[in-house]
HTML snippet that shows the backbone in 3Dmol.js (N, CA, C, O; Angstrom):
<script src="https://3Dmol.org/build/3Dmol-min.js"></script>
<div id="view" style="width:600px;height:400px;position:relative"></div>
<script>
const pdb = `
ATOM      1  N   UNK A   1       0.851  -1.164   0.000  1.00  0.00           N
ATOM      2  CA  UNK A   1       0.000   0.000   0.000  1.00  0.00           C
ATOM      3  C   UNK A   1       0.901   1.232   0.000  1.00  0.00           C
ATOM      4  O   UNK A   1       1.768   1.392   0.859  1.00  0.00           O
ATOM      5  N   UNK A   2       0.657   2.146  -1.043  1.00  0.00           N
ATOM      6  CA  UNK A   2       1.436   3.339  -0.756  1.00  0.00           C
ATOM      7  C   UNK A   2       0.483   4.593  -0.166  1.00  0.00           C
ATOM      8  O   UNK A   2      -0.704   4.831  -0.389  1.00  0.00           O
ATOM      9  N   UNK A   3       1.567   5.381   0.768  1.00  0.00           N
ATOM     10  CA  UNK A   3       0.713   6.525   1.700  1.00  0.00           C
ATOM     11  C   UNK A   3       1.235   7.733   0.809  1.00  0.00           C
ATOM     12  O   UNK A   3       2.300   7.962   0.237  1.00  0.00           O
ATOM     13  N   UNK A   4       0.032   8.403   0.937  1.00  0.00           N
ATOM     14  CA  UNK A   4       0.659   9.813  -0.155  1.00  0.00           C
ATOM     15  C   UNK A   4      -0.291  10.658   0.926  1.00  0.00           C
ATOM     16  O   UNK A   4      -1.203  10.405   1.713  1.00  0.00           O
ATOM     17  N   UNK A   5       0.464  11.794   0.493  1.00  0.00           N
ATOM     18  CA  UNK A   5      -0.121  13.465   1.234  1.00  0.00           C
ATOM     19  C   UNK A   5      -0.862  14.183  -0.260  1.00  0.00           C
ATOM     20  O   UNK A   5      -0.179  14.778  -1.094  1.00  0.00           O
ATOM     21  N   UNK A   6      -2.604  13.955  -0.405  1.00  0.00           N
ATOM     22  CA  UNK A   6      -2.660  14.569  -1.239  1.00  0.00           C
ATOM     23  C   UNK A   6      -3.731  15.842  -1.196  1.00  0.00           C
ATOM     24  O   UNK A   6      -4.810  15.251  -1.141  1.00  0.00           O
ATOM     25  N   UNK A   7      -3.961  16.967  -1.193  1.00  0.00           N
ATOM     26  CA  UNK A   7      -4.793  18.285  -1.157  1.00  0.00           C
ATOM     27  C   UNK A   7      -6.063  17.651  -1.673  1.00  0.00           C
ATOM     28  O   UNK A   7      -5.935  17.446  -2.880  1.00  0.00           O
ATOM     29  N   UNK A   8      -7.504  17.176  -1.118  1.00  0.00           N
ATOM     30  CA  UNK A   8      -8.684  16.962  -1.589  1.00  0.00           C
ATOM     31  C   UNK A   8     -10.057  17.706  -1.815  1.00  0.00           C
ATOM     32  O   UNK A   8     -10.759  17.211  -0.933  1.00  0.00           O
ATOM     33  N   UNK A   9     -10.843  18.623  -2.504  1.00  0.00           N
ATOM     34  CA  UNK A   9     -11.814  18.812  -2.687  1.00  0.00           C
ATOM     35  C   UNK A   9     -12.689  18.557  -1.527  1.00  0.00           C
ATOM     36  O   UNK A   9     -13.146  17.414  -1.499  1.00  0.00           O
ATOM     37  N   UNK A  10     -12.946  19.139  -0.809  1.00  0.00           N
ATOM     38  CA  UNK A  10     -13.538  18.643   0.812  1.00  0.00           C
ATOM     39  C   UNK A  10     -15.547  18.471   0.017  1.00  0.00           C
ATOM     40  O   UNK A  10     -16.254  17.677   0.637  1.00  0.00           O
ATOM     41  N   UNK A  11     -16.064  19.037  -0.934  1.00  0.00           N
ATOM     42  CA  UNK A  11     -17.262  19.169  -1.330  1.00  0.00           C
ATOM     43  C   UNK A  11     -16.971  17.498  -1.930  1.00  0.00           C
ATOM     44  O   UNK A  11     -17.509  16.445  -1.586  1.00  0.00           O
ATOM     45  N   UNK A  12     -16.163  17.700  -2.700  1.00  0.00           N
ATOM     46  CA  UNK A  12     -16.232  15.907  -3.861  1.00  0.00           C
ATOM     47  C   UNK A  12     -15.850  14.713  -2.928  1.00  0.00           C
ATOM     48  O   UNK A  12     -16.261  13.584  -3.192  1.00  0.00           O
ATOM     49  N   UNK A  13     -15.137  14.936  -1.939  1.00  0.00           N
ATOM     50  CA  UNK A  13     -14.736  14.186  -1.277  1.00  0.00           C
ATOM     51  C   UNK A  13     -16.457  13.667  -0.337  1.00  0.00           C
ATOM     52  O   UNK A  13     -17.220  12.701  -0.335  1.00  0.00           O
ATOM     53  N   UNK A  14     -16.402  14.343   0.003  1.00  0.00           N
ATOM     54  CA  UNK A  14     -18.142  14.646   0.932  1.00  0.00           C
ATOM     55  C   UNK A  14     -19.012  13.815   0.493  1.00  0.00           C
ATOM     56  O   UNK A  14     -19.625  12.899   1.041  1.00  0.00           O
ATOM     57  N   UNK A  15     -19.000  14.501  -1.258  1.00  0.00           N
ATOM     58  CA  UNK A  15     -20.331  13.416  -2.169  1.00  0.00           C
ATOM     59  C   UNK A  15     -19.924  12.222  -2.061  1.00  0.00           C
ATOM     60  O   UNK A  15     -20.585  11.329  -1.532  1.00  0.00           O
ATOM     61  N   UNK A  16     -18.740  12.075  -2.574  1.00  0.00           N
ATOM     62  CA  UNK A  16     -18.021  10.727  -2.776  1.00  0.00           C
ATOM     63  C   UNK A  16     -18.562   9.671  -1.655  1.00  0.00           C
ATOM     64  O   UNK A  16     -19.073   8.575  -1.883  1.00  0.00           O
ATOM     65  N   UNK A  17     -18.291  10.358  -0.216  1.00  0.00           N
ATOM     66  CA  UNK A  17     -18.990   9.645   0.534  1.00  0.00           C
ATOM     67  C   UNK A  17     -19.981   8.905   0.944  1.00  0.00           C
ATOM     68  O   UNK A  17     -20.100   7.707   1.198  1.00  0.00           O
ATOM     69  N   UNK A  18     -20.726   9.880   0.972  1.00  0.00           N
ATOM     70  CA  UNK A  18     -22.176   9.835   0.176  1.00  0.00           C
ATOM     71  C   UNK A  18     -22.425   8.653  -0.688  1.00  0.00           C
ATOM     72  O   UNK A  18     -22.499   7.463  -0.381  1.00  0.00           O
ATOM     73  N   UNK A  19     -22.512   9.110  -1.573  1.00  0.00           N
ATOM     74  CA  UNK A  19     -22.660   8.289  -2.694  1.00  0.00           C
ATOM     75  C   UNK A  19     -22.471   6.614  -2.272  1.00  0.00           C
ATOM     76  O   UNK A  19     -23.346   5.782  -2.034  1.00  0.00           O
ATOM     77  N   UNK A  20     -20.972   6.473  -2.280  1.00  0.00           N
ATOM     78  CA  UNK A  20     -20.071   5.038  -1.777  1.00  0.00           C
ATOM     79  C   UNK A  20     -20.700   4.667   0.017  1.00  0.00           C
ATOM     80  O   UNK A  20     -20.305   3.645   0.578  1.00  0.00           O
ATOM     81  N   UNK A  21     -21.352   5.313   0.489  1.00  0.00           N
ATOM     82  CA  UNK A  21     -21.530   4.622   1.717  1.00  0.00           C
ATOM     83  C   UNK A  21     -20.685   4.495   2.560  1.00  0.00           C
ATOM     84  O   UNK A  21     -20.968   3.594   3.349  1.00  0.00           O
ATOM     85  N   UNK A  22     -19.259   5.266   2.867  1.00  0.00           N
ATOM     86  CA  UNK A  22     -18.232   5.047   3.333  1.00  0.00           C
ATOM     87  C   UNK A  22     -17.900   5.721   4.370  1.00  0.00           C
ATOM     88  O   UNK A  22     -18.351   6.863   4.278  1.00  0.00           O
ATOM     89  N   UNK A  23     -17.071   5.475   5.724  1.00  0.00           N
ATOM     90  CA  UNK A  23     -16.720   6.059   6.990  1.00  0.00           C
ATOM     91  C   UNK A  23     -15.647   7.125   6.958  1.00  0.00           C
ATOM     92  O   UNK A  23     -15.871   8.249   7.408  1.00  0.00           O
ATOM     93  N   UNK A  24     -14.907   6.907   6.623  1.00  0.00           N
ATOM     94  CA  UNK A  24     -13.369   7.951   6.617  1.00  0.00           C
ATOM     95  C   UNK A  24     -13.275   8.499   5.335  1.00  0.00           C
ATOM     96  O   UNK A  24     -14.125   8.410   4.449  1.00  0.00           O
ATOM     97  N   UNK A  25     -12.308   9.012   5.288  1.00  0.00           N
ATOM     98  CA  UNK A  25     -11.891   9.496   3.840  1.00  0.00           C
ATOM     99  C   UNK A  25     -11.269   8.526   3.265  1.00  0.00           C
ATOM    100  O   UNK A  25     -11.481   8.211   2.094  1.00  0.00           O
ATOM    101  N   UNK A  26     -10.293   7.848   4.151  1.00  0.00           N
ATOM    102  CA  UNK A  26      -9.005   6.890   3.443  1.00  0.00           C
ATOM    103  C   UNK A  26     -10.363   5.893   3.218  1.00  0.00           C
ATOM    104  O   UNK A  26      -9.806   4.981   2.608  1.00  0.00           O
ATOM    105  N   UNK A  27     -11.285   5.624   3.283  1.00  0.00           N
ATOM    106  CA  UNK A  27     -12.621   4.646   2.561  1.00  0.00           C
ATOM    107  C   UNK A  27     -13.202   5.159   1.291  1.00  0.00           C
ATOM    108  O   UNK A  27     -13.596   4.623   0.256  1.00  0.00           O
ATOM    109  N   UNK A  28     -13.112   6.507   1.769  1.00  0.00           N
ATOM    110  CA  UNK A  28     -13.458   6.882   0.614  1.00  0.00           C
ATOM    111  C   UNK A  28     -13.007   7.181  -0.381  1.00  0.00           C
ATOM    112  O   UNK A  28     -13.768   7.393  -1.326  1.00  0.00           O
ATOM    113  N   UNK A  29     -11.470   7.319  -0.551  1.00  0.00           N
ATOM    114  CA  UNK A  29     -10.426   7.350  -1.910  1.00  0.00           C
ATOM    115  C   UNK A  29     -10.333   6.333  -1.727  1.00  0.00           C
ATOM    116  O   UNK A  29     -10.280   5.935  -2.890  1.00  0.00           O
ATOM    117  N   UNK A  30     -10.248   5.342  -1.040  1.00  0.00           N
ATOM    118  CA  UNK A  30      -9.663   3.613  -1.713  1.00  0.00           C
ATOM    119  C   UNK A  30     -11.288   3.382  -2.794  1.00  0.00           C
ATOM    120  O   UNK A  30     -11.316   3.218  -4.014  1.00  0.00           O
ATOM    121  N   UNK A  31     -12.446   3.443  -1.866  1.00  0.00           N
ATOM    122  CA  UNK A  31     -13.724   2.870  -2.815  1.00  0.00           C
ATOM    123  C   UNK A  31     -13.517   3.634  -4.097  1.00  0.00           C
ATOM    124  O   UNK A  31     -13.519   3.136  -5.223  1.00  0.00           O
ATOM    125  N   UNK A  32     -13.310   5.108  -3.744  1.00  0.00           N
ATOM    126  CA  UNK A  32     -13.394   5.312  -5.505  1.00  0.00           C
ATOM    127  C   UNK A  32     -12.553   5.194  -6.076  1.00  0.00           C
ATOM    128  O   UNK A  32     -12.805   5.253  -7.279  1.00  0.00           O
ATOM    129  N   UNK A  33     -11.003   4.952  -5.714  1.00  0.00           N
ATOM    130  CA  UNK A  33     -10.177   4.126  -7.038  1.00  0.00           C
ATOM    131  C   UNK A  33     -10.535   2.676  -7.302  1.00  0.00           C
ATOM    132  O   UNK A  33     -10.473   1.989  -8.322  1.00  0.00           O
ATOM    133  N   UNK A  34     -10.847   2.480  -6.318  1.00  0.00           N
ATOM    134  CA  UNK A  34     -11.668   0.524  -7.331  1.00  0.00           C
ATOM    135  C   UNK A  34     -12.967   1.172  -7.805  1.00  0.00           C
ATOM    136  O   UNK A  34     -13.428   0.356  -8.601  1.00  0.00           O
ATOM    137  N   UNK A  35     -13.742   2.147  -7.735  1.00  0.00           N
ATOM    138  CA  UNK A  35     -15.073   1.846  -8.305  1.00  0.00           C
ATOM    139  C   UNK A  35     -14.315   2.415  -9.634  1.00  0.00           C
ATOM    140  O   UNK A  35     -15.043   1.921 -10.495  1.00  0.00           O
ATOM    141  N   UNK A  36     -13.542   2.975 -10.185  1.00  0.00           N
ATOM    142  CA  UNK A  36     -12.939   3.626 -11.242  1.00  0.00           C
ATOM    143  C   UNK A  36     -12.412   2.472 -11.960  1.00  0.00           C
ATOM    144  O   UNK A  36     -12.874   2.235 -13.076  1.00  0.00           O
ATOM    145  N   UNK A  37     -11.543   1.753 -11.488  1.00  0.00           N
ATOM    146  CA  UNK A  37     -10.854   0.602 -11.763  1.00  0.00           C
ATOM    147  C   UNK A  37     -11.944  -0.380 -12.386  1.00  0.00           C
ATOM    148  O   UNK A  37     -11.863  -0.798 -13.541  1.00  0.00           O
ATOM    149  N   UNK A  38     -12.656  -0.605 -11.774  1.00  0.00           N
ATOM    150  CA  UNK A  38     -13.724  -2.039 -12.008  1.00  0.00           C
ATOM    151  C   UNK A  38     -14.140  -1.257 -13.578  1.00  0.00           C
ATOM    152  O   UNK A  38     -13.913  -1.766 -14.675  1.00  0.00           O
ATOM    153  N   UNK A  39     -14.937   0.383 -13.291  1.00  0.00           N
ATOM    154  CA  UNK A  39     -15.847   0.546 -14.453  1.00  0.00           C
ATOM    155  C   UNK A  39     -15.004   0.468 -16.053  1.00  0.00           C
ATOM    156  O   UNK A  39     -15.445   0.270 -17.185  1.00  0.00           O
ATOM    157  N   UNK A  40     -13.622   0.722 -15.539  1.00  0.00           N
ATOM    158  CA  UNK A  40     -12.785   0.577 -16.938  1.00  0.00           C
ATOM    159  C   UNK A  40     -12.700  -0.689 -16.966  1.00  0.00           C
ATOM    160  O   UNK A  40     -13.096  -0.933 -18.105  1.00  0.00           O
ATOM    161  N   UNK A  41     -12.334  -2.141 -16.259  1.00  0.00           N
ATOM    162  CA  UNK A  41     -12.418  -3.390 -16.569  1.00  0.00           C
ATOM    163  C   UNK A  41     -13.936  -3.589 -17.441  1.00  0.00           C
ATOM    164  O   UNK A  41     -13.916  -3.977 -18.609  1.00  0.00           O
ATOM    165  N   UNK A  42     -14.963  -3.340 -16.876  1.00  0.00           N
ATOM    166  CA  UNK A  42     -16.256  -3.551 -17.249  1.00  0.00           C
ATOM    167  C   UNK A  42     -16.469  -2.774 -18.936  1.00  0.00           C
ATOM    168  O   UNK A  42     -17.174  -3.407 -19.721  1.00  0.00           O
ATOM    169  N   UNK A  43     -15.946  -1.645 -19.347  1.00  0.00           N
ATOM    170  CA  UNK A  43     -16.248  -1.251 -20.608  1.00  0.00           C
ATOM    171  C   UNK A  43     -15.134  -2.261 -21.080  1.00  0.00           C
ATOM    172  O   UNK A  43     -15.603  -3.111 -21.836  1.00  0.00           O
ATOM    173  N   UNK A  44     -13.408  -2.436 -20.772  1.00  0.00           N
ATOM    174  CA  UNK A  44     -13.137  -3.355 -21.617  1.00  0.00           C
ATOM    175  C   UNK A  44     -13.716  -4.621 -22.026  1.00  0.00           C
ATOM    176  O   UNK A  44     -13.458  -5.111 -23.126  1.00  0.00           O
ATOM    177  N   UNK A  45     -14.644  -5.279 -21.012  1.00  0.00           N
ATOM    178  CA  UNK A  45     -15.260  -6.358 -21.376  1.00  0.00           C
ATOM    179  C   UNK A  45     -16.262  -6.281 -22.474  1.00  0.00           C
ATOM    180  O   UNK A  45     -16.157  -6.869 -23.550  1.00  0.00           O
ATOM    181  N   UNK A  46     -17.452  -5.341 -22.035  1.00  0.00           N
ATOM    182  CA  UNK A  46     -17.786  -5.063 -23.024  1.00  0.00           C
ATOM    183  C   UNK A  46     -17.498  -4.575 -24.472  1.00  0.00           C
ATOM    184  O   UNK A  46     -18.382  -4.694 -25.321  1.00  0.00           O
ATOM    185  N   UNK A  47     -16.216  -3.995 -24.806  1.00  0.00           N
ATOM    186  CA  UNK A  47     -15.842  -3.896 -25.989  1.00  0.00           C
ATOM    187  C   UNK A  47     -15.393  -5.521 -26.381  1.00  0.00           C
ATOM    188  O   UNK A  47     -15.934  -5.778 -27.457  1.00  0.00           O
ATOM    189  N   UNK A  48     -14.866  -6.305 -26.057  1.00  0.00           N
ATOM    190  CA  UNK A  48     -14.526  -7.508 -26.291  1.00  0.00           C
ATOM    191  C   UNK A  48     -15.555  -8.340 -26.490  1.00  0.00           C
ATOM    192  O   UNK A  48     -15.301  -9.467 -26.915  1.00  0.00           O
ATOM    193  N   UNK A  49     -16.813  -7.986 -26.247  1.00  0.00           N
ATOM    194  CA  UNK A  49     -18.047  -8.784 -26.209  1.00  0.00           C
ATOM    195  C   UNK A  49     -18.326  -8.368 -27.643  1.00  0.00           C
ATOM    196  O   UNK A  49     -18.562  -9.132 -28.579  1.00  0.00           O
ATOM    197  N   UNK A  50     -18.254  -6.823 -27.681  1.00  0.00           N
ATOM    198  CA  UNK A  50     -18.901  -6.406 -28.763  1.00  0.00           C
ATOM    199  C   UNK A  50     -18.287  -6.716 -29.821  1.00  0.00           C
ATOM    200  O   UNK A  50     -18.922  -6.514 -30.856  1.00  0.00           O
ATOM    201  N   UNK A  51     -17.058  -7.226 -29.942  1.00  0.00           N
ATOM    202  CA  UNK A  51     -16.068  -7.448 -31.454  1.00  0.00           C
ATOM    203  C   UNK A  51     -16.802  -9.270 -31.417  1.00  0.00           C
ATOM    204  O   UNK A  51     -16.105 -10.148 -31.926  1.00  0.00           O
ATOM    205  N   UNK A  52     -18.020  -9.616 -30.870  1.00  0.00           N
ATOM    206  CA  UNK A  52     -17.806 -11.263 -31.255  1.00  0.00           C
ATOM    207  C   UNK A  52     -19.025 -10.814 -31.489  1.00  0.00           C
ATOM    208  O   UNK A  52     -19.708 -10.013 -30.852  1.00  0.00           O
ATOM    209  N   UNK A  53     -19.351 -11.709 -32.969  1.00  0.00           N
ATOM    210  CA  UNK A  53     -20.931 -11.754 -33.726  1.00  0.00           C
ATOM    211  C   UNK A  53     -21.664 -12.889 -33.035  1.00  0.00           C
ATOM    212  O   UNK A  53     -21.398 -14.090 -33.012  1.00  0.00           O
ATOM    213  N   UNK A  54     -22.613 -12.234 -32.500  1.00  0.00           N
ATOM    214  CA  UNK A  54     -23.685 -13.299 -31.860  1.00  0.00           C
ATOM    215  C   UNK A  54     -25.138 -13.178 -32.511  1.00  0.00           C
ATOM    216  O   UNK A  54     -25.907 -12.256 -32.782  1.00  0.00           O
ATOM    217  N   UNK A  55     -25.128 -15.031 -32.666  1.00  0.00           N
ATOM    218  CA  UNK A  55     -26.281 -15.244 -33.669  1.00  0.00           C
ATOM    219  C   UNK A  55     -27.552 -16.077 -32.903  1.00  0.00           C
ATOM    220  O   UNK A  55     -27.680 -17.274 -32.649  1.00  0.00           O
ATOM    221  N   UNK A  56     -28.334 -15.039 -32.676  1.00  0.00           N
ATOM    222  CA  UNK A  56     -29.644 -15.421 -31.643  1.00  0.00           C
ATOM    223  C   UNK A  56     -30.746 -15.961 -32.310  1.00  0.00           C
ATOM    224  O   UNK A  56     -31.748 -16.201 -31.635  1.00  0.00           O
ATOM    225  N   UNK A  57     -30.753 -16.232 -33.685  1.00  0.00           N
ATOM    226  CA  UNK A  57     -31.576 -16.778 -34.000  1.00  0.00           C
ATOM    227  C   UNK A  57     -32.229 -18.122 -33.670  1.00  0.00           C
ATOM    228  O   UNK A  57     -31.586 -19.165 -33.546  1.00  0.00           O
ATOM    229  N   UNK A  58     -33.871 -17.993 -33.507  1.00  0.00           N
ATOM    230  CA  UNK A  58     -34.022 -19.379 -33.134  1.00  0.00           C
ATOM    231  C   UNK A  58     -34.410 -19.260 -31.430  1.00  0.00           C
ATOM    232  O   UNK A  58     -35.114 -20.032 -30.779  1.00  0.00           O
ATOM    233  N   UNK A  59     -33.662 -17.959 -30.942  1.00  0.00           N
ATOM    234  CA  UNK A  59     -33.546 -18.443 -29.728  1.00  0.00           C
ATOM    235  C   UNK A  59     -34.755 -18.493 -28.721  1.00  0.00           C
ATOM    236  O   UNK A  59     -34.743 -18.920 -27.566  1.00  0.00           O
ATOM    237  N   UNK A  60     -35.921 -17.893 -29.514  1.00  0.00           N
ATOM    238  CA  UNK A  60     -36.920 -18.569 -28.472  1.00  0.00           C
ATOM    239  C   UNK A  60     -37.247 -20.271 -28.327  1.00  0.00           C
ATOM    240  O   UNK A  60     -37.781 -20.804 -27.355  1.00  0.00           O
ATOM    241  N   UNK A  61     -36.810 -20.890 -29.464  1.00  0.00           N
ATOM    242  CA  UNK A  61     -37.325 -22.254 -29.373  1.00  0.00           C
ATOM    243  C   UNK A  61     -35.989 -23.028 -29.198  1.00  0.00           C
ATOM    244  O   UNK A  61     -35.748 -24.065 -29.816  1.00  0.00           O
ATOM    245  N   UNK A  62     -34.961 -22.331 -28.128  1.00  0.00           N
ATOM    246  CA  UNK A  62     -33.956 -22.969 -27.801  1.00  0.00           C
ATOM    247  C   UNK A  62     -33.398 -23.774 -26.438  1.00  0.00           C
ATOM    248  O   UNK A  62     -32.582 -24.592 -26.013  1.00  0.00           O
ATOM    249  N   UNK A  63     -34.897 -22.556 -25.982  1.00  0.00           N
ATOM    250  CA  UNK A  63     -35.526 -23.482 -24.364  1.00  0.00           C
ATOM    251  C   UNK A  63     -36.269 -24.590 -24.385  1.00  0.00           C
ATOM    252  O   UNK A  63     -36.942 -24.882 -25.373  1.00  0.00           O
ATOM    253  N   UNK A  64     -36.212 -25.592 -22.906  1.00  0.00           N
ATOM    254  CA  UNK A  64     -37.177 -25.916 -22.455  1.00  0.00           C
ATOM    255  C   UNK A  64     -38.214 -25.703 -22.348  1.00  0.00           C
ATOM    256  O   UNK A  64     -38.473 -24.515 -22.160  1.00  0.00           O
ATOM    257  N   UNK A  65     -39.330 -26.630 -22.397  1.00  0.00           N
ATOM    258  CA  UNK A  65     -40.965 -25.828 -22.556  1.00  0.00           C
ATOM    259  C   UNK A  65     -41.343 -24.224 -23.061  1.00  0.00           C
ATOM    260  O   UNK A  65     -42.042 -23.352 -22.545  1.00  0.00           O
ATOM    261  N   UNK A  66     -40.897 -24.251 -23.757  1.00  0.00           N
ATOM    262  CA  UNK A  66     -41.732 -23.177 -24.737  1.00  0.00           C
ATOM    263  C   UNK A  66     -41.587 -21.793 -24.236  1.00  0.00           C
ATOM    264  O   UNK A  66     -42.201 -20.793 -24.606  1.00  0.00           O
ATOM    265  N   UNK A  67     -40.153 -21.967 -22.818  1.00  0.00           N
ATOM    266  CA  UNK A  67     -40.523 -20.787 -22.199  1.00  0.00           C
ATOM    267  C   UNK A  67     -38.780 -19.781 -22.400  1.00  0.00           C
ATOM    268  O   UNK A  67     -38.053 -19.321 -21.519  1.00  0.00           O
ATOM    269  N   UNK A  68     -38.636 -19.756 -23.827  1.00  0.00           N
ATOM    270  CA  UNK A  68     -37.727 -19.288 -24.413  1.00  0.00           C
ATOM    271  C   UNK A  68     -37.979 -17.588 -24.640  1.00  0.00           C
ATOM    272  O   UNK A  68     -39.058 -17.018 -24.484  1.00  0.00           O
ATOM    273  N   UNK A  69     -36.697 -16.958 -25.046  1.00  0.00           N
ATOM    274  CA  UNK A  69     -37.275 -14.958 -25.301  1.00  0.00           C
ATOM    275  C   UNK A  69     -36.606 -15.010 -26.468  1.00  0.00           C
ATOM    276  O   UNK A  69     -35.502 -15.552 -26.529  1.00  0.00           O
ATOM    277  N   UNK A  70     -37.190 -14.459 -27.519  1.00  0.00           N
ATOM    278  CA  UNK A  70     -36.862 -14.113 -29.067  1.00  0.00           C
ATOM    279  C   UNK A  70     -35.914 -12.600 -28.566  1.00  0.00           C
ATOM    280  O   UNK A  70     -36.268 -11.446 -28.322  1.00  0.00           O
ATOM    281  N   UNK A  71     -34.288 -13.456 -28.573  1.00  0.00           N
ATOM    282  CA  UNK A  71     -33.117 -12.392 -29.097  1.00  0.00           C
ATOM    283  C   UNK A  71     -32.597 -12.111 -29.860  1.00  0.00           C
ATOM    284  O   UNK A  71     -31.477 -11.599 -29.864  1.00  0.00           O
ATOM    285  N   UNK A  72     -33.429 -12.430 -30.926  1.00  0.00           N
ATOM    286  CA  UNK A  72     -32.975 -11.894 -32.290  1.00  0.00           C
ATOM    287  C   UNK A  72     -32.886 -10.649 -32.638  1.00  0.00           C
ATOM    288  O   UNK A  72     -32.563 -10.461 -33.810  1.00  0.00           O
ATOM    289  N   UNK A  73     -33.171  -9.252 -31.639  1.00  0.00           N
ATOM    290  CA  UNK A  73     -33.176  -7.999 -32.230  1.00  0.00           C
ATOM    291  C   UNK A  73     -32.093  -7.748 -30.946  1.00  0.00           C
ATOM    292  O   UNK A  73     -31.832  -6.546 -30.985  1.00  0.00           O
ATOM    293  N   UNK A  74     -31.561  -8.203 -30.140  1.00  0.00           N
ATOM    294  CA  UNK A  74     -31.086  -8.304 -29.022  1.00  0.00           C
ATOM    295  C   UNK A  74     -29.490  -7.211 -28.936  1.00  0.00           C
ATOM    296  O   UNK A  74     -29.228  -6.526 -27.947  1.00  0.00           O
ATOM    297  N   UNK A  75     -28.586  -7.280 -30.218  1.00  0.00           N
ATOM    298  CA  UNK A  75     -27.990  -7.128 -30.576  1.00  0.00           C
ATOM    299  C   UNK A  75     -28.262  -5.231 -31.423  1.00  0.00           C
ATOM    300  O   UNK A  75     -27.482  -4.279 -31.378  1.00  0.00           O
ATOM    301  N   UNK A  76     -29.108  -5.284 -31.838  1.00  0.00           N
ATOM    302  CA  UNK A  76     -29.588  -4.087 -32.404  1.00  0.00           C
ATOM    303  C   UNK A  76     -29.989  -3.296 -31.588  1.00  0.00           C
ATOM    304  O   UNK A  76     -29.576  -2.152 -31.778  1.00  0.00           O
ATOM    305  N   UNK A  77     -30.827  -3.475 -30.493  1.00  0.00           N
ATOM    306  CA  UNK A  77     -31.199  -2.974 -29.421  1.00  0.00           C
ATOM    307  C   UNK A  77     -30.120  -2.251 -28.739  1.00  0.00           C
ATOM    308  O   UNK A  77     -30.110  -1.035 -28.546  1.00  0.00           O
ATOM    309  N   UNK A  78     -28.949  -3.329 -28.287  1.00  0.00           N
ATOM    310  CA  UNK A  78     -27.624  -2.532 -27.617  1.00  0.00           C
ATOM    311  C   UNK A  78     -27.026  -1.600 -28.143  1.00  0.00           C
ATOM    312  O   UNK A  78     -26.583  -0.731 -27.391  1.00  0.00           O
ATOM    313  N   UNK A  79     -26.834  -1.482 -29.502  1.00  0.00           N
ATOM    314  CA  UNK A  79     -26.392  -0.679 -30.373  1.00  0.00           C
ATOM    315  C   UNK A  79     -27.297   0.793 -30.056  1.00  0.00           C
ATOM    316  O   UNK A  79     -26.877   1.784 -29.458  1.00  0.00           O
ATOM    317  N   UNK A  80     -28.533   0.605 -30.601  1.00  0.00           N
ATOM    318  CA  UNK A  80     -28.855   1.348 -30.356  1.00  0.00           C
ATOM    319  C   UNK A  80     -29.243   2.072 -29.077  1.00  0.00           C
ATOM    320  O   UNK A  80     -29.978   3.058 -29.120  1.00  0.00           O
ATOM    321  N   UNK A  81     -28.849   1.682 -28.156  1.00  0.00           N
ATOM    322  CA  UNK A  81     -29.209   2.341 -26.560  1.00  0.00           C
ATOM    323  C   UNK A  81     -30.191   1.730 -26.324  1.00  0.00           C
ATOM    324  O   UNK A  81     -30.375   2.107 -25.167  1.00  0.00           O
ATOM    325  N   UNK A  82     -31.080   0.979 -26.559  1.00  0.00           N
ATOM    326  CA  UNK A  82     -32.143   0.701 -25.782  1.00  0.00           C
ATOM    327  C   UNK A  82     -32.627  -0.616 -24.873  1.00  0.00           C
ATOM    328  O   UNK A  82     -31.997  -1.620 -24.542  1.00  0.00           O
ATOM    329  N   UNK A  83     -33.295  -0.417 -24.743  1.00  0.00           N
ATOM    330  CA  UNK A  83     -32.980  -1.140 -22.903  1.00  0.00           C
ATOM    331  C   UNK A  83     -33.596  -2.891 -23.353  1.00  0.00           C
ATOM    332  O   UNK A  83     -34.491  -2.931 -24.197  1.00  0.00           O
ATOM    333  N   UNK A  84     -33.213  -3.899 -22.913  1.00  0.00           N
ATOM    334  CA  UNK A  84     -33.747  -4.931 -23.552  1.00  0.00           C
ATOM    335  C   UNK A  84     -34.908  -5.195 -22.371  1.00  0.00           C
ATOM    336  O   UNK A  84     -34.705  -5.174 -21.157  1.00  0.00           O
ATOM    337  N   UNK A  85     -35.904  -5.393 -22.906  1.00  0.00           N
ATOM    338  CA  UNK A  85     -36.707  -5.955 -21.778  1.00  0.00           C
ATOM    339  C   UNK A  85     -37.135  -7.221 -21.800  1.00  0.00           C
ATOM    340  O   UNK A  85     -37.795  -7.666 -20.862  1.00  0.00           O
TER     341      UNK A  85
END
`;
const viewer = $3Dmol.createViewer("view");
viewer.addModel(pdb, "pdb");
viewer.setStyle({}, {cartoon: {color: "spectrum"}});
viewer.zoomTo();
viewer.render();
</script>
């Protein structure tokens, strides 16, 4: 673990708190360099998802009993922002 002396935003620091649910400060700069950390792991995944062609066709009748969801627009949907329901 490295200790640093660093000048903080006492308002961002505050929200930060807030926000993260957290006791101290040193909770609250550790949570938000992993919540920072994770959200860049998480878009790289998703870009890596997004370079593989996925072919949903079919896929309601790919379940058990009949109780399958047609993802065939599934893919278009993400693209376009919208929310799959």
């Amino acid at each position: 673990m490295t200790r640093i002396t660093v000048d903080v935003n006492d308002e961002w620091l505050e929200a930060a708190r807030e926000a993260l649910g957290t006791d101290t400060k040193v909770a609250t700069i550790n949570a938000a360099l992993h919540a920072f950390a994770v959200r860049r792991q998480a878009r790289e995944i998703v870009a890596a998802f997004d370079q593989v062609e996925m072919d949903f066709a079919e896929s309601a009748e790919a379940w058990r009993y009949g109780g399958g969801r047609d993802l065939g627009t599934l893919a278009e949907k993400a693209r376009d922002g919208e929310a799959a329901a």
